[in-house]
C-alpha positions as CSV (number, residue, x, y, z in Angstrom):
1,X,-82.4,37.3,-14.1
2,X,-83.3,33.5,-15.0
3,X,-84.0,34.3,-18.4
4,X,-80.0,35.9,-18.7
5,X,-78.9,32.6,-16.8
6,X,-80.8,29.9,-19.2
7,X,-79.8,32.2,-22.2
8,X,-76.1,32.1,-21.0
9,X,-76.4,28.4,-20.9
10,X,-76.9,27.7,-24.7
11,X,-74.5,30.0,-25.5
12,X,-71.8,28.3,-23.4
13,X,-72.9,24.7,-24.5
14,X,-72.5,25.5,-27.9
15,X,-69.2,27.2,-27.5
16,X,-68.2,23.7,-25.5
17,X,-69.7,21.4,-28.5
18,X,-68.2,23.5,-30.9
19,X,-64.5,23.0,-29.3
20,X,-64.7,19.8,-28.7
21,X,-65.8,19.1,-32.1
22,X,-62.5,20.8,-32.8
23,X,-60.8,18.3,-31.0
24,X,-60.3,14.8,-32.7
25,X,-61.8,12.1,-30.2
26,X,-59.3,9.2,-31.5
27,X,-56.6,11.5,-30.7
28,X,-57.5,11.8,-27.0
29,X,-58.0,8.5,-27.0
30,X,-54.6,7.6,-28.4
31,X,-52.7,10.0,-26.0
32,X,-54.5,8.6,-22.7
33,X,-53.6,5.3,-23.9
34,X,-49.9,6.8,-24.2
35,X,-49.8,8.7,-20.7
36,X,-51.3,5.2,-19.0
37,X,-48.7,3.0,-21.1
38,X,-46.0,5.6,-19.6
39,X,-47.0,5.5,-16.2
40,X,-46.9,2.3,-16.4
41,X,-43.4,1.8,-17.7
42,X,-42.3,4.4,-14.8
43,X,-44.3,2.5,-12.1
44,X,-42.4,-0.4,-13.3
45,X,-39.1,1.5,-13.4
46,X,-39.6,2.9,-9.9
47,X,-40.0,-1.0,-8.4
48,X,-36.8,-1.8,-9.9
49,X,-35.0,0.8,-8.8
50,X,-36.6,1.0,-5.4
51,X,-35.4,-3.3,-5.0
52,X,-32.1,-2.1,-6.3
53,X,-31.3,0.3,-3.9
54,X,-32.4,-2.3,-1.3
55,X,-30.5,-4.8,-2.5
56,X,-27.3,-2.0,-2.7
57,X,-27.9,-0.7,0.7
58,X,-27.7,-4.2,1.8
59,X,-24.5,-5.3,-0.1
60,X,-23.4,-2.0,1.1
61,X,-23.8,-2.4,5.0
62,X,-22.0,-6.1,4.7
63,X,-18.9,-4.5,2.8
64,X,-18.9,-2.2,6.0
65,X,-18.5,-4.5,7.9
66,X,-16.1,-7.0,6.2
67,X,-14.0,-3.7,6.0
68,X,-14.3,-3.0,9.9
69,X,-13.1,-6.5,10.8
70,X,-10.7,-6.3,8.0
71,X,-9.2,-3.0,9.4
72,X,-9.3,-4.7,13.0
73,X,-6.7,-7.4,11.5
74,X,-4.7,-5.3,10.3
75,X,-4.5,-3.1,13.2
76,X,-3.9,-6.2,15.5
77,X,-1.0,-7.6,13.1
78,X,0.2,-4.5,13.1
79,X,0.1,-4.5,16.7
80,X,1.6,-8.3,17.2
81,X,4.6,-7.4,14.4
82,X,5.6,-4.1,17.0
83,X,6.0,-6.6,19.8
84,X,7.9,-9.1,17.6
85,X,10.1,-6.2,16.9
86,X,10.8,-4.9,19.9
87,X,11.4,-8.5,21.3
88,X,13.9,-9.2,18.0
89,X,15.5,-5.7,19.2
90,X,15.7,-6.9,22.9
91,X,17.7,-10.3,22.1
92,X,20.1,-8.5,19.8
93,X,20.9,-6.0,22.4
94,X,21.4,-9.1,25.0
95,X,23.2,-11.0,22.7
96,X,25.4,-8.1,21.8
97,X,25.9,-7.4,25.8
98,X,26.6,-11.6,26.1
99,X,28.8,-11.9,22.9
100,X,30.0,-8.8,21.8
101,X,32.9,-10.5,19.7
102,X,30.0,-12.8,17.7
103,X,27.6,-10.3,17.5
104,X,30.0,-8.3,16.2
105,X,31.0,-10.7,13.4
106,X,27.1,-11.7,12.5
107,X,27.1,-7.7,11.6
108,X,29.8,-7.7,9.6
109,X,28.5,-10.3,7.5
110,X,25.0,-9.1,7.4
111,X,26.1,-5.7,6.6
112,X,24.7,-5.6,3.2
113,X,21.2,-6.9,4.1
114,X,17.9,-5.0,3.8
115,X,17.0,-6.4,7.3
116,X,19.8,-4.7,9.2
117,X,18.7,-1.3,7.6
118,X,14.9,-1.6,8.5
119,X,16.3,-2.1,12.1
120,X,18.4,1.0,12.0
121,X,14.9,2.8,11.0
122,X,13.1,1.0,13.4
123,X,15.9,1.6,16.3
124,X,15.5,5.3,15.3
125,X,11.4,5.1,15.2
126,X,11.8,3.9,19.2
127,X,14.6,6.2,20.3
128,X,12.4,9.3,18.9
129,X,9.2,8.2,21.2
């Protein structure tokens, strides 16, 4: 059985020499070079983009939060513009209840402006609630 094992082993050398000898060394050589220049390209590539979605992720959660306290602005003029409404409604009614006769003649002469119709939208928003 040892002589079939140390025959084998020529047998399988030479079938090993004779492919490799099939195979041109300077060509391996050249295409290892390649595949090492390559990963190190995509090494490379993969820093940049890993420090790029850093540096978005971090741009990202600041414009968050510029548009939270933006939104919270808005939503608190929104807020303070509702009162001033209501207030501006408030004195016209008094005034109207006070002066009827020069109330009367402010509307007449204010009929044609834009401010008198957003109150009649906004009178009609409240009476609706």
């Amino acid at each position: 059985m040892a002589l079939s094992l140390d025959s084998e082993a020529p047998g399988s050398d030479a079938f090993v020499h004779q492919l490799s000898s099939l195979v041109n060394k300077e060509d391996v050589r050249e295409i290892v070079s390649t595949q090492k220049h390559m990963l190190n390209r995509f090494e490379k590539t993969n820093e940049m983009l890993s420090s790029f979605n850093k540096l978005s992720s971090n741009h990202y959660d600041e414009k968050v939060e510029q548009f939270k306290n933006h939104t919270r602005t808005l939503l608190d003029m929104k807020r303070e513009l509702d009162t001033i409404f209501k207030r501006i409604k408030v004195l016209k009614t008094q005034v109207a209840r006070q002066y009827p006769d020069a109330y009367e003649a402010s509307q007449e002469m204010n009929q044609g402006d834009d401010l008198d119709d957003d109150d009649r939208e906004l009178a009609s928003k409240e009476e609706t609630k």
